[in-house]
Phi, psi and omega in degrees: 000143189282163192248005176252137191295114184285138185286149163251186192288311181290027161275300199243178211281153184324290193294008178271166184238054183293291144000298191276339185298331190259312148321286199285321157263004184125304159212257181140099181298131187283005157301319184282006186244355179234349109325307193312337174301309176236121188285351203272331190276297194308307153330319181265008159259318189305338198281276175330332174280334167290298169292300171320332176317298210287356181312137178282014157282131171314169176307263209320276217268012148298322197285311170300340148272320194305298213290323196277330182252004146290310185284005156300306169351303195060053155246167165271133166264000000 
């Protein structure tokens, strides 16, 4: 069980930006029902999913930066 309550659509008010979220990746993700507690962070991921979207990078060496710089990190991807 999640310890931040995840939003469903009939939580929240027309004008949240659950919606665009759902546009733009695709579906709504439980990161995004859980971003979603502040729409102003979900709107700036939701910005970001979008710019990363328009990169002239191919899949295969995006996804190969996205992995090198969790390991510079030292995150798990």
């Amino acid at each position: 069980m999640a310890l931040v309550p995840l939003l469903e659509r009939d939580q929240v008010p027309t004008d949240h930006p659950y919606d665009t979220a759902q546009r733009v990746v695709g579906q709504v993700l439980n990161f995004h029902k859980v971003v979603g507690h502040s729409p102003r962070a979900l709107e700036g991921f939701v910005t970001l999913s979008v710019a990363l979207k328009e990169m002239r990078l191919n899949r295969k060496l995006r996804e190969l930066a996205y992995l090198r710089t969790a390991q510079l990190n030292d995150c798990q991807y």
